[in-house]
N, C-alpha and C positions, 0 to 999 in steps of 0.2 A: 653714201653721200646723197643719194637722189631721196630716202628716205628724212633724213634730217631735214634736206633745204625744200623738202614739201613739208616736213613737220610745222618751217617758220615759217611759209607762204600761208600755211591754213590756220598757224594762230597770230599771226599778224591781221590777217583776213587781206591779204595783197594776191595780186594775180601774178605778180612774176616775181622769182628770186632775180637780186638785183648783189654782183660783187665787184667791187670798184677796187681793185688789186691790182699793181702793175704786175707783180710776180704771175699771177695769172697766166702773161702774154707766154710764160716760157712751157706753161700747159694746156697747148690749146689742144694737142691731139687727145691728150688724156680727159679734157673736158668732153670735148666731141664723142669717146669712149663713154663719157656719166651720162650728160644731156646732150643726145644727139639732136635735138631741136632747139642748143639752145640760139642767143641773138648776141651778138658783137658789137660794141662801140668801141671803135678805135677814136680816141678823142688825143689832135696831133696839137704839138706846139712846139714855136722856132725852139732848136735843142738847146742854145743857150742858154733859153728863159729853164728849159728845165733841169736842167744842170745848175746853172744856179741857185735855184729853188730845193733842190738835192739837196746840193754840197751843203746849203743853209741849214736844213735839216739834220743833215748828219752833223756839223758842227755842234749846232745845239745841243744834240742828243748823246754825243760823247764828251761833251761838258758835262751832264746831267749823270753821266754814268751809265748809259740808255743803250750802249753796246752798237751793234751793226744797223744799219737802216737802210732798206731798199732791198732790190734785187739782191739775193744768194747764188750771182756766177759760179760757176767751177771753178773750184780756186779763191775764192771769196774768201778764205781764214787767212791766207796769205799775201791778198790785198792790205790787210791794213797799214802798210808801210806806205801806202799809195798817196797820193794829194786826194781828197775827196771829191774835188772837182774831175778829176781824172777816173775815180771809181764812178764815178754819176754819169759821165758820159759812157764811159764800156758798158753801165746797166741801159741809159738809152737805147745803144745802138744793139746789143742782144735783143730788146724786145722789142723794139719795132722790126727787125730784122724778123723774129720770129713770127712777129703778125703778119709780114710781108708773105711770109712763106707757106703762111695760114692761107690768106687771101683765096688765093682759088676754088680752095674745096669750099669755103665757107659760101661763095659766092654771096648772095641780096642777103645776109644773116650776116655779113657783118659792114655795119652803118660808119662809115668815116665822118669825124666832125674835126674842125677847127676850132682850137681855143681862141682863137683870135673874132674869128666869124661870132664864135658863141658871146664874146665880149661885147661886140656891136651889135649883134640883135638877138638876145636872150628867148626872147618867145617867138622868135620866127625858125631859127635854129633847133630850138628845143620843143617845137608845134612837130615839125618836120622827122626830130628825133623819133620821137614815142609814137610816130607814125610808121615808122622802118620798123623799128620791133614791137609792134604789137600792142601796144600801152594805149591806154584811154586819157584823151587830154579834155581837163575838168576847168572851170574856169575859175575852182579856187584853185587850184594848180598856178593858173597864170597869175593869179595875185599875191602866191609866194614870192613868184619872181622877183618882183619889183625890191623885194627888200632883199635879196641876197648881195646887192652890191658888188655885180664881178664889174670888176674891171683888167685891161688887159695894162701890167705891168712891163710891156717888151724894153723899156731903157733901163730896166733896174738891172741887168746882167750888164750891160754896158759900164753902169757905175760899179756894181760888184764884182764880178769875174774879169771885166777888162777884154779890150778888143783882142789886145798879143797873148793875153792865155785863151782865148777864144783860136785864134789862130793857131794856135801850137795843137790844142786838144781837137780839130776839126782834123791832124793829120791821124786821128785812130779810124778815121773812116772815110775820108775827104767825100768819096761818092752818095752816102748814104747823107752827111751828116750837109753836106751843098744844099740834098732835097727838102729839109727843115729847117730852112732859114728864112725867114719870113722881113721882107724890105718893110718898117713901118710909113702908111702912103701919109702924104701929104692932106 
């Protein structure tokens, strides 16, 4: 592994392998085993927005015929009887759970961000980012920014998933899933 993902850093001509996988979160020791240097972005958002964003996902994607999508739980072949908003929260709260438990060995190597933060200020958030681990911030970098267009969608679970199935799916964790709930401010 450490051979390949140096094979792509050196013909991309990039200084760091970069993998945006949530599956990942369930391999951090094994990662820490490959790249004992490497750097962590835990990038957090209120669980509803990401459950719903899921469950959308795998909806689409089992229309399409496109099979499983997301995190592969224990027990995953036998989920799919599941409501898929109910499979996207149990995949939330394993991995964050799993970062949680990460957290201390990783200690200043792994960088927590807000989707929400990141929405409202993209190149203060993301200056700050590639500061934590290592990265060189360029100022065509920053003029990418402008045109990626995030915006933070936090009412779309409200109109999608609904407050009372919010409420019923917050009892697979009530504690964890309390600390991901983001008030949108005034």
């Amino acid at each position: 592994y450490r051979t390949m993902a140096g094979k792509i850093v050196r013909l991309r001509g990039k200084p760091r392998f970069i993998a945006k996988y949530p599956r990942l979160s369930l391999r951090i020791p094994w990662l820490e085993q490959v790249f004992p240097d490497a750097r962590y972005i835990h990038v957090q958002r209120d669980w509803r927005a990401v459950v719903n964003s899921t469950r959308n996902r795998q909806v689409k994607r089992t229309g399409r015929d496109g099979g499983w999508f997301g995190i592969r739980l224990p027990g995953w072949r036998d989920a799919g009887d599941l409501p898929p908003e109910e499979i996207a929260t149990r995949q939330f709260v394993a991995a964050t759970r799993a970062i949680e438990a990460a957290a201390p060995a990783l200690g200043d190597r792994l960088t927590t961000v807000w989707y929400e933060d990141l929405c409202r200020d993209p190149v203060g958030v993301l200056r700050t980012t590639t500061a934590a681990v290592d990265l060189r911030w360029t100022d065509a970098f920053e003029q990418t920014i402008a045109g990626w267009g995030i915006r933070d969608r936090a009412d779309a679970w409200q109109e999608e998933l609904g407050a009372e199935r919010a409420d019923a799916l917050r009892q697979l964790d009530p504690e964890l899933l309390g600390r991901f709930e983001v008030t949108p401010s005034a």
